[in-house]
C-alpha positions in Angstrom: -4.9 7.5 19.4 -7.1 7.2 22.3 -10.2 6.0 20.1 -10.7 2.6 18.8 -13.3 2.4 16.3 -13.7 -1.1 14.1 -17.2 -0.3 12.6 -16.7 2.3 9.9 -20.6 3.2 10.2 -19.7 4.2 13.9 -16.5 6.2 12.9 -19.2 8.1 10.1 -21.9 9.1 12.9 -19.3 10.4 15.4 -17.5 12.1 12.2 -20.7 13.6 11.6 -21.4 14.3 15.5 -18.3 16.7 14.9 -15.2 14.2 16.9 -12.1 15.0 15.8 -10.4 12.2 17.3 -12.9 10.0 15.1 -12.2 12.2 12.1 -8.0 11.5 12.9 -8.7 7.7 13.0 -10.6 8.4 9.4 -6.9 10.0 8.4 -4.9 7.9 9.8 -6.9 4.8 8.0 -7.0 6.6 4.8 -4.4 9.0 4.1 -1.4 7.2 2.8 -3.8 5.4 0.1 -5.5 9.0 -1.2 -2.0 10.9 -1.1 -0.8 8.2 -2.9 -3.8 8.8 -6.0 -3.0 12.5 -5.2 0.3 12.8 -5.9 -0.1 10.3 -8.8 -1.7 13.5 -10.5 -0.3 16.7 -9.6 3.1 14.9 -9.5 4.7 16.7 -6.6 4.8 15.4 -3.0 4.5 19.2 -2.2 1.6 19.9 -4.1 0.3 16.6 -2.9 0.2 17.8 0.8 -1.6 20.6 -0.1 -4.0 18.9 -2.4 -4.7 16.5 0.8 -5.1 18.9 3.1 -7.8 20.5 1.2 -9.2 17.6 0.4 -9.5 16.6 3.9 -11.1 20.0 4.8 -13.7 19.2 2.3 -14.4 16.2 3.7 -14.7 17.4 7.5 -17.4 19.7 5.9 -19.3 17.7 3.6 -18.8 14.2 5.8 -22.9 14.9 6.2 -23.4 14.5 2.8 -22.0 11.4 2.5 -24.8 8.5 1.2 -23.6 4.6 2.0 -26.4 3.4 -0.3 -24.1 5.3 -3.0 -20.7 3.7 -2.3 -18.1 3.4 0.1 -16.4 5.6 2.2 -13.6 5.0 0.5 -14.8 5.9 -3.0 -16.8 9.3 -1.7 -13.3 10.3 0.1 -11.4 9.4 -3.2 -13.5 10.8 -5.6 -13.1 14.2 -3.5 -9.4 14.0 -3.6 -9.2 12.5 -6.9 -11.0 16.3 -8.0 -9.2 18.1 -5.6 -6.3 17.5 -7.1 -7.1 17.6 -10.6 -8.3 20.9 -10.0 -5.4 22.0 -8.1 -3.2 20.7 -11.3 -5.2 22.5 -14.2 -4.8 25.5 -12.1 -1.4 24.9 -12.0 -1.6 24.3 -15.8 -3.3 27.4 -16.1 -1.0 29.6 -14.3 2.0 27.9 -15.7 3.9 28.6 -12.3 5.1 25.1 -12.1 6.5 22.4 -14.8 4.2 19.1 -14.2 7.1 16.5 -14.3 6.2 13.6 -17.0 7.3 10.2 -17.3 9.6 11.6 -20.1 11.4 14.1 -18.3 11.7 12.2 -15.3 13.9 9.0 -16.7 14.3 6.4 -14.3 13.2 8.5 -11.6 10.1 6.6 -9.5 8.1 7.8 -6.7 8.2 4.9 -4.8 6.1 6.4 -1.7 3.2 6.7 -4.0 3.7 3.2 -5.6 4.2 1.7 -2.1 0.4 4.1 -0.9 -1.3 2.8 -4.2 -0.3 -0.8 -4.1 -0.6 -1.0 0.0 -4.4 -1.3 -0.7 -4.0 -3.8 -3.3 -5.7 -1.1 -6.1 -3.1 -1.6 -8.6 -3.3 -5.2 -8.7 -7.2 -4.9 -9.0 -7.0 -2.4 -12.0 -4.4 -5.1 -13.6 -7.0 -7.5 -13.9 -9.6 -5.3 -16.1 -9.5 -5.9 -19.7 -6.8 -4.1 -21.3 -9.2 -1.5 -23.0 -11.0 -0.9 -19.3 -7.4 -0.7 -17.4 -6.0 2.0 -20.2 -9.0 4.3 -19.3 -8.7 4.3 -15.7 -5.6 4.7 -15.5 -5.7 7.8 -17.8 -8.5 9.0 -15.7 -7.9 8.0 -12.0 -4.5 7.8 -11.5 -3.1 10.5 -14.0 -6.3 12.8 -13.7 -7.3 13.1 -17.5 -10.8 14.1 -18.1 -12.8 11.5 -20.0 -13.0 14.5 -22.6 -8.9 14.3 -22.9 -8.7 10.4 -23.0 -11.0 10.5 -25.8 -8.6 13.1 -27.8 -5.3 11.5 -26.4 -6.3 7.7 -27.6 -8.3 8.9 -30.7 -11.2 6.9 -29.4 -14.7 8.6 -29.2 -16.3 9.8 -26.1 -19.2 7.4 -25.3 -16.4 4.4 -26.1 -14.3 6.1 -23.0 -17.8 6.4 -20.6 -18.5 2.6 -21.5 -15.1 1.3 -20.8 -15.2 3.3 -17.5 -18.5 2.3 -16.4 -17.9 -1.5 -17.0 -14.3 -0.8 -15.3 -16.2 0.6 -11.9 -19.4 -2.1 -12.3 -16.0 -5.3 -12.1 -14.1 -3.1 -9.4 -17.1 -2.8 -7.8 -18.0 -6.2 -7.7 -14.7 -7.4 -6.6 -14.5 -5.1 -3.5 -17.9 -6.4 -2.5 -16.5 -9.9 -2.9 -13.3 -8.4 -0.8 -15.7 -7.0 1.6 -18.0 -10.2 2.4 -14.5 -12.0 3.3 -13.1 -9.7 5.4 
């Protein structure tokens, strides 16, 4: 790649100045850890590639929209894929074109490329570290793309219990990537 760009602020602005070669070092930084969610929730590393390459369409054309007083990069890009594909799996659902694989009926079967994406930015081990309660619900949510609606009828738990536990979850991960950020 013939562009070197260390300040992600920089990267943004020529993003937005419409650069492709800034928006392949964005994909290069960030692909393997957003495929990695991805395929976590339509459970296909077919699907997946499709998922991400609409998700990274969406991002070329909404990169304006992007706020850093609002979050990271990271976290805009992830919450796009994140919906991407859990829209690309209820449609799936819908249709009923394709069996989504569960844990059950893939016995000792592991996707390790997704494990090796997720745990290559150090995301698992940061989730492992919530309360029990906090970690259940985002893992339901963001890495098996349930709806806070269905993690409130899967775990029998009401809904405003599932929006606290999430909130507090984001309001420690957020706090620890700040902490992660002022050290690096």
């Amino acid at each position: 790649m013939s562009i070197d760009i260390p300040d992600i602020d920089l990267l943004i602005s020529r993003i937005k100045q419409g650069e492709k070669e800034a928006f392949e070092v964005l994909y290069d930084k960030y692909s393997a850890a957003l495929f990695g969610v991805v395929t976590k929730i339509v459970r296909s590393e077919e699907i997946g590639q499709d998922v991400m390459q609409e998700a990274f369409v969406k991002i070329w054309k909404k990169i304006h929209s992007y706020d850093s007083s609002k979050g990271s990069l990271f976290t805009w890009m992830l919450n796009i894929s994140r919906n991407t594909a859990i829209d690309k799996w209820r449609k799936i659902k819908r249709e009923q074109k394709v069996e989504i694989q569960t844990d059950e009926s893939v016995v000792g079967i592991q996707n390790q490329h997704t494990s090796i994406n997720i745990d290559s930015i150090g995301l698992k081990e940061l989730v492992d570290k919530l309360t029990p309660e906090q970690k259940l619900v985002v893992e339901y949510i963001y890495f098996n793309g349930y709806t806070q609606q269905e993690v409130s009828d899967e775990l029998g738990i009401p809904l405003g219990t599932v929006k606290s536990r999430v909130r507090k979850a984001v309001i420690e991960l957020r706090k620890v990537f700040i902490k992660l950020l002022l050290w690096i």
